[in-house]
N, C-alpha and C positions, 0 to 999 in steps of 0.2 A: 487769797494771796498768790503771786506769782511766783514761778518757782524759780522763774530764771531773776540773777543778781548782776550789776552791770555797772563797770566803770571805766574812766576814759583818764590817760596815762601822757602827759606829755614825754616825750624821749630827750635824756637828757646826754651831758657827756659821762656819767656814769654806767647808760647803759648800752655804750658803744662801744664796740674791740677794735683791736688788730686790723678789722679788713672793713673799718668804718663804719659799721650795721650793727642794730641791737645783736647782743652775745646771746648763744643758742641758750646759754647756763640763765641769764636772764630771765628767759620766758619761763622755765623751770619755778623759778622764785615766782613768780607772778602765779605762775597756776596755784603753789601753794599759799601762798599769800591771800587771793581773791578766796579760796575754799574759805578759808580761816575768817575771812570777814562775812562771805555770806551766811556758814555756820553762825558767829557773833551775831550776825542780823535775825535769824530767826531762832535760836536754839531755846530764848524764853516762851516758844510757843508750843513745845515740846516737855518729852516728861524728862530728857535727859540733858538738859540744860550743865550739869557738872559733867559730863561726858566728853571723852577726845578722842577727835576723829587720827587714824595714822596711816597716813602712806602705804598699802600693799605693791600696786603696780603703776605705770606711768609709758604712758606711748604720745609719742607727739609727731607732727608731721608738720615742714617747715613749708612753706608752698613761694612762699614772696618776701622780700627783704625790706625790712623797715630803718629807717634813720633819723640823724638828729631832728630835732622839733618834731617829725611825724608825731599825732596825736594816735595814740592806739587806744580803740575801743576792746574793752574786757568783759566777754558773756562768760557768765559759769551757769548750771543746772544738775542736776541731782537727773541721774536715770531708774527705772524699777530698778530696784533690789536685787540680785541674784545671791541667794543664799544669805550668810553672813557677810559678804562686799555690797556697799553701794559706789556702781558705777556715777561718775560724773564729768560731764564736758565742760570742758573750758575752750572758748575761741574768742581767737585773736582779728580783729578788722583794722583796715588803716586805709581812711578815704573809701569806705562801704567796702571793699574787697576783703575776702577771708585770706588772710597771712599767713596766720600757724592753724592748726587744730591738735587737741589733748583731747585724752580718753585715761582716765585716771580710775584704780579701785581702790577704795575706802575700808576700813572697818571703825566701827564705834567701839571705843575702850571705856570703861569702869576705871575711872583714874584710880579711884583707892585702892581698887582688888586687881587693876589690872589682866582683867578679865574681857575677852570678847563680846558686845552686846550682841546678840539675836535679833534683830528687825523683824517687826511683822511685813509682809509683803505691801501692805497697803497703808502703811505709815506715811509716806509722804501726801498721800487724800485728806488726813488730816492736820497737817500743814493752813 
């Protein structure tokens, strides 16, 4: 299976502001939106399937401005593990050009206990 998950976004008048271009807050929702759908895509292949992932850190970098109808293609991917965060990228294309780019850190929670999960280092191998 492939790690990276990917989906393509018509722009609509919802997700254009003030200064006529997708809203920075936007892309925001989108990185955590596509996370939460590519987890839902694979999380039955995994032992933590009742497990949720939460927001630690978030960095984005806006490079080029998208607008109404642009279609925007949506990469997300999981990176090695550091420690208890799993790092993952989300990017943003519109007409093959990179737009935005995210760098996002993750941890796995134990919804019942609310507890941090421990990753082994090479958990995504077997994905």
């Amino acid at each position: 299976m492939s790690l990276i998950f990917e989906k393509q976004i018509q722009v609509t008048e919802e997700h254009i502001d003030g200064n006529n271009h997708v809203n920075n807050v936007q892309y925001v929702h989108w990185v955590e939106e596509i996370a939460g759908e590519h987890w839902d895509f694979v999380k039955h292949k995994t032992e933590f399937s009742e497990f949720a992932w939460m927001l630690l850190d978030h960095h984005i970098q806006y490079k080029k401005q998208v607008y109404l109808n642009d279609i925007v293609t949506i990469k997300t991917y999981p990176k090695a593990p550091e420690g208890i965060r799993q790092p993952r990228k989300v990017e943003f294309y519109c007409n093959d050009q990179l737009v935005v780019d995210s760098s996002t850190l993750w941890v796995l929670v134990d919804v019942e206990t609310q507890r941090i999960k421990r990753l082994e280092s090479d958990w995504l191998d077997k994905l």
